[in-house]
C-alpha positions, -999 to +999 in steps of 0.1 A: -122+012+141-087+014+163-068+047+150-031+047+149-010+081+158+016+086+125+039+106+152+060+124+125+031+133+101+005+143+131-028+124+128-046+094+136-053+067+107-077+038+108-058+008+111-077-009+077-075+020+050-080+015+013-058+015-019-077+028-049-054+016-076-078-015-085-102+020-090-079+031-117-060+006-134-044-026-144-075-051-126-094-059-148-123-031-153-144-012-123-168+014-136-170+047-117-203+041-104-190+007-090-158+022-077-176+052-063-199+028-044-167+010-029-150+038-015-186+050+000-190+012+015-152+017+029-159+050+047-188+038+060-177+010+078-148+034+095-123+038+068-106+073+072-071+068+050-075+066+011-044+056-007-042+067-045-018+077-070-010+099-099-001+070-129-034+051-116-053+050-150-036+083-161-051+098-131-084+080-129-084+069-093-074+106-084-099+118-100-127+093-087-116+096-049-121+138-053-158+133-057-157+114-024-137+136-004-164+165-016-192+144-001-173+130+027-150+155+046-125+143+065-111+118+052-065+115+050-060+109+013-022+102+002-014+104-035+021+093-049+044+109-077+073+098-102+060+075-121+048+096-146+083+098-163+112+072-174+123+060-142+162+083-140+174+099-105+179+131-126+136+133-130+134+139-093+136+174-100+117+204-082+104+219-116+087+180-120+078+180-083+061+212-090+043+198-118+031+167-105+019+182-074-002+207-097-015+177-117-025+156-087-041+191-066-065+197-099-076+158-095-079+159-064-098+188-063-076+206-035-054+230-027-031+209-005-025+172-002-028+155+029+005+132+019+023+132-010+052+098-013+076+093-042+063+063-063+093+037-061+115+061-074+150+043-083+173+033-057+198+064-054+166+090-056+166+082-011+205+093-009+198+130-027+196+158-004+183+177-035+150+157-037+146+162+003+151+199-001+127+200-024+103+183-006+105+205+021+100+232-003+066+214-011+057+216+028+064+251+034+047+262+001+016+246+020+014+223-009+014+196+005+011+185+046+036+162+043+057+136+025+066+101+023+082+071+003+065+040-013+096+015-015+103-017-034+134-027-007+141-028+032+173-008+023+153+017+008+131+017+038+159+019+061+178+054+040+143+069+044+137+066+079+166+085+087+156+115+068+143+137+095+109+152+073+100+116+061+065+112+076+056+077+060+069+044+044+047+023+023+061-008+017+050-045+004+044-064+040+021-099+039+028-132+055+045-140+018+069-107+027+083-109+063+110-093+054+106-056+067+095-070+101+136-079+114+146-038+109+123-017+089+090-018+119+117-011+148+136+016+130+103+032+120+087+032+151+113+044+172+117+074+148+080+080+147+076+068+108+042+057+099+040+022+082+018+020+053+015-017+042+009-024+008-001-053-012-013-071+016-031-097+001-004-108-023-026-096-056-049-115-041-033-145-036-038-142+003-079-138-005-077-180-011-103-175-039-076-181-070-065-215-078-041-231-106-072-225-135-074-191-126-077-167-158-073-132-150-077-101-176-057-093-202-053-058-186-050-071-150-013-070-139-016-103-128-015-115-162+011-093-179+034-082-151+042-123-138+076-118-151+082-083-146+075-074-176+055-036-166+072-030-132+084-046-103+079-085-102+074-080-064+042-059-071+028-085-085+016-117-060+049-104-040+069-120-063+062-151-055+056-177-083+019-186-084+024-223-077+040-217-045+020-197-037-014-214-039+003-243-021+017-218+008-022-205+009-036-241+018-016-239+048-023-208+055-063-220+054-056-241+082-048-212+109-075-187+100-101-185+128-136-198+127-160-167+117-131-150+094-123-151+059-086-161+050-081-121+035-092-114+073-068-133+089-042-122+065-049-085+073-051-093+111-019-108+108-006-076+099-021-052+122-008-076+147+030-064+137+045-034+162+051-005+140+021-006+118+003+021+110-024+010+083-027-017+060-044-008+025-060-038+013-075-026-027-110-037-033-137-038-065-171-038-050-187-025-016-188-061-006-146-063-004-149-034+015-164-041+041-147-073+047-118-058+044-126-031+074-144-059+095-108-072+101-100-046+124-119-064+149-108-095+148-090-102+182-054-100+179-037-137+167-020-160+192+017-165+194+014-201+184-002-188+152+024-162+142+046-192+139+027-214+119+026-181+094+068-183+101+070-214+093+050-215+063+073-185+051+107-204+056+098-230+040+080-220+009+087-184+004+118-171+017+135-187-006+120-169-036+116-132-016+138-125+009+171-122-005+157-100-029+133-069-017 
């Protein structure tokens, strides 16, 4: 698989990684034994960046992902933090840093985290010198190797990438959020900021396997988090309204390449973007897995292509997503 240089946090990723929160939480249920046979089926067909977090399933997907690393050395695993506690600038505190960190190292099983990013901490948390301090702190106590941000905004992005120790971004980028691609990409690689892109396939949405009867779980987010009701709406099919959506995806069936799924071409689309490090695509068998990876080497899209996926955005989605994240 292509590897990626993350100039600022000092290694090579695999362009396709893998985001374990469908291994923890809030999709509908994955058994350990299944989800331990996904992430196996990942790093086997060339995944080398696994993307987890503290709050997914209470620690769960932590958990899960240190019995691969023990088998399969390695491996870059990020974790994220701050979610774990009303969401308050004054809870970005060193003692909670300190804490967190402790709780995600026993999980984990290690002594130091390859990447550690705040969780979509609240707005003002990216303007505190305090919280940078103390991440720093976290570095030089060989905690952790380095630090990043998961975002909700491109303003976010933007404060973050001027923060000289800030190794990583993570932020929602799909052809339903085209957003971060007019400053966030160019700011971040000119400073040497690694892009993580998250929620690639819309919830799913992007995979062109959901339609209008579509029931999902009652413990899927998809379901109880439409509104906003849990967290972010843009989490959550990007914020876009499902109806759009689906209509948005039958144009989007029309552009993918013959031999490729449309989840394929939505991931290639991606890794087609300058400034991307790694896109981490979540998965609930092996089989997702590996078609997920297999993207990598699709060839890159053509120009005439990346306008159809434009156009499609202006005139169905921008006008429910841009203004907004």
């Amino acid at each position: 698989m292509e590897q990626r240089l993350m100039s600022r946090f000092g290694r090579q990723v695999g362009v396709v990684g893998l985001g374990a929160w469908q291994l923890g939480a809030d999709w509908g249920d994955v058994s350990e034994a299944d989800a331990l046979a996904t992430l196996n089926a990942a790093v086997d067909a060339g995944v080398n960046f696994i993307d987890t977090a503290d709050v997914y399933g209470d620690g769960r997907s932590e958990t899960i992902v240190s019995r691969l690393i023990k088998e399969r050395p390695g491996l870059t695993v990020a974790t994220k933090m701050g979610r774990r506690v009303p969401q308050t600038p004054e809870a970005y505190t060193m003692e909670n840093f300190r804490a967190w960190n402790d709780r995600s190292r026993a999980n984990l099983g290690v002594d130091r985290i390859d990447l550690v990013q705040l969780h979509c901490p609240p707005t003002p948390v990216y303007s505190d010198d305090r919280v940078f301090d103390a991440l720093d702190t976290l570095v030089a106590e060989g905690r952790i190797g380095a630090y990043g941000v998961s975002v909700e905004t491109v303003g976010e992005a933007l404060t973050a990438i001027e923060r000289p120790g800030v190794a990583s971004v993570q932020i929602i980028l799909n052809a339903f959020r085209l957003k971060p691609l007019d400053e966030v990409l160019p700011a971040a690689e000119k400073a040497g900021v690694g892009i993580i892109a998250r929620v690639p396939l819309a919830s799913g949405l992007l995979s062109g396997k959901y339609g209008p009867g579509t029931v999902f779980a009652e413990d899927d987010h998809r379901n109880y988090n439409r509104q906003g009701e849990a967290f972010d709406v843009g989490e959550t099919f990007s914020g876009v309204e499902y109806g759009v959506g689906l209509q948005a995806v039958e144009r989007l069936k029309e552009l993918v390449p013959d031999g490729a799924t449309l989840a394929q071409f939505a991931l290639r689309w991606i890794l087609d973007q300058p400034g991307v490090s790694v896109v981490i695509p979540g998965a609930r068998n092996p089989a997702q897995a590996r078609a997920n990876a297999a993207a990598a080497s699709l060839p890159p899209l053509s120009a005439d292509v990346h306008a159809a996926v434009r156009d499609v955005y202006d005139s169905l989605i921008r006008p429910q997503v841009h203004h907004r994240w």
